[in-house]
N, C-alpha and C positions, 0 to 999 in steps of 0.2 A: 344135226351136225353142229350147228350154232350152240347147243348147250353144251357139247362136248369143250368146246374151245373159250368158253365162259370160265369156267372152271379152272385153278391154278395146278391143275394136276403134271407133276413131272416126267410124265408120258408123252404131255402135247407135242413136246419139239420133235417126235418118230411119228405120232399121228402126223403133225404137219407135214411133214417130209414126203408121208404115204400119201394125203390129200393133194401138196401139190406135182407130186409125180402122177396121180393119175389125172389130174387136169391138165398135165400137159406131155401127155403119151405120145400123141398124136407127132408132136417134134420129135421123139426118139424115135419111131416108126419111120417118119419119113424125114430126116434131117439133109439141110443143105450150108453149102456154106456161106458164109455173111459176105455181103457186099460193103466195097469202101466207096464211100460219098464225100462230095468234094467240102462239105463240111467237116471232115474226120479230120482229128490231127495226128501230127507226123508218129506219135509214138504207139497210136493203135493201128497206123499202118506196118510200122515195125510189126508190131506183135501180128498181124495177120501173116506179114511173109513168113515169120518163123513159125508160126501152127499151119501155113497151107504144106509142106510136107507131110506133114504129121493125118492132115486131114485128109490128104486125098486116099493113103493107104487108112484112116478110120475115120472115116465122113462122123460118127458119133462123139466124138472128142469136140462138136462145136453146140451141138445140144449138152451135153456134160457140164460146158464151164458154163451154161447159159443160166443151168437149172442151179447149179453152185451157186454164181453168183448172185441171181433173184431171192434162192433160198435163204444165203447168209445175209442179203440185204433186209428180209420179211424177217427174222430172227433178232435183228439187229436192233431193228424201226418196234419192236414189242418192246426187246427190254429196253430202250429207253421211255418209250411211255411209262412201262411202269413202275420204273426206276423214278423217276419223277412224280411219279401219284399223278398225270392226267387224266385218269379216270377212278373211278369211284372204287376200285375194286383191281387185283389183280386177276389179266386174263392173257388171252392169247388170237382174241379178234383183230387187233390191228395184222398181224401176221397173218393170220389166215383168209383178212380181206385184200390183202399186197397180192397174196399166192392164186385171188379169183381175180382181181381186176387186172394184174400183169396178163392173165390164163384168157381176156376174151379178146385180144386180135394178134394176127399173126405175127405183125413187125413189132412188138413186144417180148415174143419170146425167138429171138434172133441174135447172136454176140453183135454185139454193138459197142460201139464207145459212149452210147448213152445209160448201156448198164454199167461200164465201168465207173463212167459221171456220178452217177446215182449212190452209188458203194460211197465214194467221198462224200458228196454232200448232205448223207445221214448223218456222218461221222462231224460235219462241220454246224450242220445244225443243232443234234445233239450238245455237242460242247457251247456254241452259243446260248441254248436254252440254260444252261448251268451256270453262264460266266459269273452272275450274280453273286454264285455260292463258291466260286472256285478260291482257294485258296491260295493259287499261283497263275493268277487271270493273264500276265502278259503272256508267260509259254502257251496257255490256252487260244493266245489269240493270235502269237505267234505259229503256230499249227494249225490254226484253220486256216491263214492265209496262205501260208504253204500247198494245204490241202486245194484250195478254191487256184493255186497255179498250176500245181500239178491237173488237177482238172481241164486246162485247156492246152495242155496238150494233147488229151484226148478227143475234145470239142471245146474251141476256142469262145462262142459263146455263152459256155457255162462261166465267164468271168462277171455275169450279172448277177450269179448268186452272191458275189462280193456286198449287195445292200444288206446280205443276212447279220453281215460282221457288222455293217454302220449301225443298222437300226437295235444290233443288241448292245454297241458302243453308245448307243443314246438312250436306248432304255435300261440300262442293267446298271452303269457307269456315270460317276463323276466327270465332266471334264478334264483329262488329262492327254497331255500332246502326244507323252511318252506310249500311250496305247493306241494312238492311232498310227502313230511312225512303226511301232512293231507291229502291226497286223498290215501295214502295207509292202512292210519289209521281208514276212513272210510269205507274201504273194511275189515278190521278185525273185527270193532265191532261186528256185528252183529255175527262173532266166537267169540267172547269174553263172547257174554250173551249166548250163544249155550252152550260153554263147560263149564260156569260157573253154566249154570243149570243141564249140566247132572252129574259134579262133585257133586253136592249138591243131587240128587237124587241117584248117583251108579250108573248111566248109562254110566259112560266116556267109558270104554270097549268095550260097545257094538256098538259104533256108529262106521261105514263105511262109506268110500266117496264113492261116486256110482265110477262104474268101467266105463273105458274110453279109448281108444286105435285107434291107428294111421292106418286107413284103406279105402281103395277104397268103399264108397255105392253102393249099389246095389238097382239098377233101377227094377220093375218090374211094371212100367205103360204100358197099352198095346198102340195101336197107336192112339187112342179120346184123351186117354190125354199127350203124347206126342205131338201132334196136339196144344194141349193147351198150353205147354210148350213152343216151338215154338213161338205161338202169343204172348207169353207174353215177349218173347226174344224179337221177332219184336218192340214191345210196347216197349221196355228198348229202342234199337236202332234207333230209330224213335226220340223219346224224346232225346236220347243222342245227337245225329245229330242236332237237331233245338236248344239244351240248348246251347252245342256251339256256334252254328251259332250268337245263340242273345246274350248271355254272355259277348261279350266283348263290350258291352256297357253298361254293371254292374259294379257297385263298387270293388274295392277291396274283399272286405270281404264277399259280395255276393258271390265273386267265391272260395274263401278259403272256403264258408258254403258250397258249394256243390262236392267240392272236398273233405270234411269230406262224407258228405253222398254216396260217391262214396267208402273211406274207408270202413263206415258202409257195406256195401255191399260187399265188397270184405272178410271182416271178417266173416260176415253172409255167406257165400259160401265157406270157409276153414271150418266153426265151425264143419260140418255133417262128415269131414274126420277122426277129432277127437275122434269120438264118439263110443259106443260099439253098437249101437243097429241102424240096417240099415234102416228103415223106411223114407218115402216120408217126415213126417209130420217135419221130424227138418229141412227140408229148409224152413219152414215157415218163419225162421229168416228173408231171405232175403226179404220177402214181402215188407216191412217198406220202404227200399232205392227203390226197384223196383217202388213203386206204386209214388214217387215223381216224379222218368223219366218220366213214362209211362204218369203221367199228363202234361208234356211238349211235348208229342207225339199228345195229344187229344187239348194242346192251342196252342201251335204255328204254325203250319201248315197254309201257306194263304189258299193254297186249302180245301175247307171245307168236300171235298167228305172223301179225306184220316181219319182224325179223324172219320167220320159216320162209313164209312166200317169198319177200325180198331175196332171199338167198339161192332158193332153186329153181327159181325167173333166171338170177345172174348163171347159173350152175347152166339150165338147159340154154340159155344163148353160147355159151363156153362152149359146148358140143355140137350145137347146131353150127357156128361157124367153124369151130375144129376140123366137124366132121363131114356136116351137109355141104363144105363149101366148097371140097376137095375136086 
C-alpha cells in the first residue's frame, strides 16, 4: 500500500479517497452527532444549531463533513509539502499518513471545531513556510492573522498558533514594524466585524470567550488505543531519525521548513494544557506536523520491510479499535 502512495501517480487523490473511506467505515455505519464542549467557540455552536435539524432527519450528514473535511485537510498538507520540495521526491505519504493517524481514535473522526481549526492552520502554516519567497509578504501575513482569528472563534485557544507568524517574522524577515502591525491587525479584524455587529444589534453584553485554564489532561484511553498512540509515536521517531539522517543534503530553507513544522508540533501539544475541557479530541491538533514525520518514516527507509510492518501495525490497531471496541 505504502508503494502505491510513493509514487506521483494522478490516480492517488481517488485511491486516497477509497483508502480513507474504508478506514473510516465504521463512523458512516454507525454515526452520531458531535457534542459541544465548553471550550467550543460561539461560531461552531452556531453551526451545530443550524446542521442539528438537518441531522436528526440524516444523522450521516455529520460523518460526511467529517470525512470532507479530514480528507481536504490530508490533500491539502501533500501538496504543500511537495509544493515545497520537503521531501526528496514527489509522493502522496503525508496524505495518506493524515488519513491512518486521524483513522486510530474515535474522538478524531467526530465534527468538531478542532477539524475546522486544523483546515485554517494548514492554510497558515503553509503560507508562513513560503513567506521568505512571497512576493506580497504583508497580504500574506495579513491573511494568516486573519486566519489564526477566525480560528478562535471556533476554539479560542488555537490563538497560540499566533507564534507560527512570529517565529517566521524572525526567521524568514528583516525587521520591519510595518509586518508585525499587519499580521496583528489581521488577527483583530475578524473582532472588529464581531463587535461591530453585536454593537449594532445589543448584543456586545452578552458575548463571552469561551473559558480556558492551565491544566494537566487527562487520559482515559484504555490499552488498543494506547497501543495506537504508541505506533504513532514510533511513526514520529522513525521519520524523525531518517529526516535527519537525509536533511543535510537539503537546502537551507528546506530545513528551516521543517524545523517550522517541528514548532507546529510542539505548539499543537502545549495547546490541550491550556484548555478547560479534557478530551482526546483537542490533540488532533497535532495530527498535521505528525503525519509529515511519519511519511519520512514510510519513504526513506532502504529497508522495505520496516515502512510495510510500520504501516499494517498502524492499519490493524485502526480496526482493532474501530471495531473490537464497539
Amino acid at each position: 500500500m505504502t508503494g502505491i502512495f510513493k509514487a506521483n501517480n494522478p490516480l492517488n487523490p481517488f485511491f486516497l479517497f477509497i483508502y480513507g473511506l474504508l478506514l473510516k467505515l465504521i463512523w458512516f455505519i454507525n454515526p452520531f452527532p458531535p457534542v459541544i464542549q465548553k471550550s467550543d467557540g460561539f461560531l461552531f455552536g452556531g453551526i451545530l444549531s443550524k446542521l442539528e435539524p438537518a441531522g436528526l432527519q440524516f444523522p450521516l450528514i455529520y460523518p460526511i463533513i467529517t470525512y470532507s473535511l479530514i480528507f481536504i485537510q490530508a490533500v491539502t498538507l501533500n501538496k504543500h509539502i511537495n509544493n515545497q520540495r520537503l521531501m526528496h521526491r514527489v509522493n502522496y505519504l503525508p496524505a495518506m499518513s493524515y488519513l491512518l493517524i486521524t483513522s486510530m481514535f474515535s474522538e478524531w473522526n467526530v465534527f468538531s471545531s478542532l477539524l475546522v481549526v486544523n483546515t485554517l492552520l494548514i492554510f497558515v502554516w503553509a503560507s508562513m513556510s513560503t513567506l521568505h519567497s512571497s512576493s506580497k509578504p504583508k497580504t500574506v501575513l495579513f491573511n494568516a492573522g486573519m486566519l489564526i482569528g477566525v480560528s478562535t472563534f471556533f476554539y479560542f485557544p488555537s490563538l497560540a498558533f499566533l507564534l507560527l507568524i512570529i517565529y517566521a517574522l524572525l526567521l524568514s524577515r528583516p525587521f520591519i514594524l510595518a509586518d508585525w502591525i499587519i499580521s496583528f491587525l489581521g488577527i483583530l479584524t475578524p473582532y472588529y466585524f464581531l463587535f461591530s455587529y453585536l454593537f449594532l444589534t445589543d448584543k456586545l453584553y452578552n458575548f463571552k470567550i469561551p473559558p480556558f485554564d492551565i491544566s494537566f489532561p487527562r487520559f482515559n484511553q484504555n490499552y488498543w488505543e494506547l497501543a495506537g498512540i504508541v505506533l504513532v509515536l514510533i511513526s514520529f521517531i522513525i521519520g524523525f531519525y531518517f529526516l535527519r539522517t537525509n536533511i543535510r543534503k537539503q537546502p537551507v530553507q528546506i530545513r528551516k521548513s521543517w524545523n517550522f513544522i517541528l514548532l507546529y508540533l510542539i505548539i499543537a501539544l502545549f495547546v490541550p494544557f491550556i484548555n478547560a475541557t479534557h478530551t482526546f479530541e483537542y490533540w488532533i491538533l497535532a495530527a498535521v506536523p505528525l503525519s509529515a514525520y511519519a511519511a519520512c518514516a514510510f519513504l526513506y527507509p532502504v529497508k522495505r520491510w520496516l515502512p510495510l510492518v510500520l504501516h499494517w501495525l498502524m492499519i490493524i490497531a485502526v480496526f482493532v479499535i474501530s471495531y473490537g471496541l464497539k
